[in-house]
C-alpha positions as CSV (number, residue, x, y, z in Angstrom):
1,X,0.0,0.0,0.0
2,X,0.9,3.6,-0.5
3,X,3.4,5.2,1.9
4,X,1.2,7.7,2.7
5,X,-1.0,8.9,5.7
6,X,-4.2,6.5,6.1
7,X,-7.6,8.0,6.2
8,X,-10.7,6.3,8.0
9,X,-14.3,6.5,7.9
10,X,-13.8,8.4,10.9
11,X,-10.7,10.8,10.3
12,X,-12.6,11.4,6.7
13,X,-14.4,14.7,7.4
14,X,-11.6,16.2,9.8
15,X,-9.0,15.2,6.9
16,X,-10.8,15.9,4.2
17,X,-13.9,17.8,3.4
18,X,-12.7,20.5,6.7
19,X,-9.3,20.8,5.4
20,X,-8.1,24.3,4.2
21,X,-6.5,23.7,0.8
22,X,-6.7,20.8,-1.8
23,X,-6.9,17.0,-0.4
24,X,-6.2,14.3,-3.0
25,X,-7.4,10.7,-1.7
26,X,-6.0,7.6,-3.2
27,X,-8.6,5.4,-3.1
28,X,-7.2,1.6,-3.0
29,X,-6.8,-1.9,-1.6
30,X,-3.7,-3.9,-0.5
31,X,-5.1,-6.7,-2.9
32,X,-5.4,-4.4,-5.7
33,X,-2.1,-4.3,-8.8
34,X,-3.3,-1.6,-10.4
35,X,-3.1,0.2,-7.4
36,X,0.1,-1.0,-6.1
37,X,1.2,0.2,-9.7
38,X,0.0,3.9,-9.5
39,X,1.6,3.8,-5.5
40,X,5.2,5.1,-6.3
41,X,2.9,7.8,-8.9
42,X,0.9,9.4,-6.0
43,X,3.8,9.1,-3.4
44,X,6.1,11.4,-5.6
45,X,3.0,14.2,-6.3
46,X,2.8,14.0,-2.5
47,X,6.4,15.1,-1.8
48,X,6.4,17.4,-5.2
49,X,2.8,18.9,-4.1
50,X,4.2,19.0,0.1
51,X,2.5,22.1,1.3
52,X,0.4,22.8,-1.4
53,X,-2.2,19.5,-1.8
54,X,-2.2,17.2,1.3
55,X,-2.4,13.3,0.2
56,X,-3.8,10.6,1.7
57,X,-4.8,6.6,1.0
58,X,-7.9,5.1,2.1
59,X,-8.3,1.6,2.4
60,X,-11.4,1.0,0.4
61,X,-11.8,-2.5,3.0
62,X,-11.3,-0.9,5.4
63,X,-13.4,1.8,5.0
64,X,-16.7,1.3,3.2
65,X,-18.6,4.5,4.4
66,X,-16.7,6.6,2.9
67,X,-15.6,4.4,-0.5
68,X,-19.9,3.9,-1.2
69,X,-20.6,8.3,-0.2
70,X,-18.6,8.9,-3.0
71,X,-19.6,6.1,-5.2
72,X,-15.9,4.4,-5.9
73,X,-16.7,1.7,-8.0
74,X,-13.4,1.0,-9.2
75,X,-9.9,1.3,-8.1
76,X,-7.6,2.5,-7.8
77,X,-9.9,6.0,-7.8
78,X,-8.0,9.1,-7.1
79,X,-10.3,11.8,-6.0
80,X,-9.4,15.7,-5.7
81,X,-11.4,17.4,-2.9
82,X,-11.0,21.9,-3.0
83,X,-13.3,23.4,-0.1
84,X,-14.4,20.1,0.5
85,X,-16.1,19.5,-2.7
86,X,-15.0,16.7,-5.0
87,X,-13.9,18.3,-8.4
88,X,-11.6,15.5,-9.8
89,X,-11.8,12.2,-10.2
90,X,-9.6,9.8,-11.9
91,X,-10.2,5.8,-12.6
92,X,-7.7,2.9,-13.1
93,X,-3.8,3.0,-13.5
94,X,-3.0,6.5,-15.2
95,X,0.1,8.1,-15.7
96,X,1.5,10.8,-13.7
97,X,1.5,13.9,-16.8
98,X,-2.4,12.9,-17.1
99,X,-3.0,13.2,-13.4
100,X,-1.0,16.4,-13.7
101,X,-2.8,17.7,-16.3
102,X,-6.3,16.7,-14.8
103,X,-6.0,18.3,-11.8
104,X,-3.7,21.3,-12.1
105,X,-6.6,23.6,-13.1
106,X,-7.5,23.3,-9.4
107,X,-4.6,23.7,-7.8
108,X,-2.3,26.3,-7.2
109,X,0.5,24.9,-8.6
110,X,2.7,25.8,-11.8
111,X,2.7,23.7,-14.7
């Protein structure tokens, strides 16, 4: 699993939807290749994007409230949360320049 900080069902809304700034959540599973693929890929935008977006894996298993809310059928489901809102959401393994390009318009970030 990603070598990130681990939401719950109950950290979610602290974490998350009250956070000042962008959240990106990597939805996944420890059983789950795909996501084990796109790991290293969300662990380098976290330390590229430290300060600016905050990052965080949640354990779809683990924490079914929160995967069914936001209706993550598939994994491994990167969602991009501003003001609390989802306003991004990407599906399957994708590459890091698409996940750039996807959700820059919402962040602060250059390039």
């Amino acid at each position: 699993m990603a070598n990130l900080p681990e939401l719950s069902d109950a950290s979610f809304d602290a974490e998350v939807l009250q956070a000042e700034g962008p959240v990106l959540v990597d939805f996944g599973a420890e059983w789950c290749h795909p996501c084990r693929q796109l790991d290293p890929i969300v662990e380098e935008l976290a330390r590229e994007w430290a300060g600016k977006v905050k990052v965080f894996h949640l354990d779809i298993d683990a924490n079914v409230d929160t995967t069914m809310k936001y209706g993550v059928m598939g994994i491994p489901t990167l969602i991009l949360f501003v003001d609390g809102q989802p306003r991004e959401r990407l599906t399957g393994y994708v590459p890091k320049k698409r996940i750039i390009k996807q959700l820059a318009p919402h962040l602060n970030l250059e390039g």
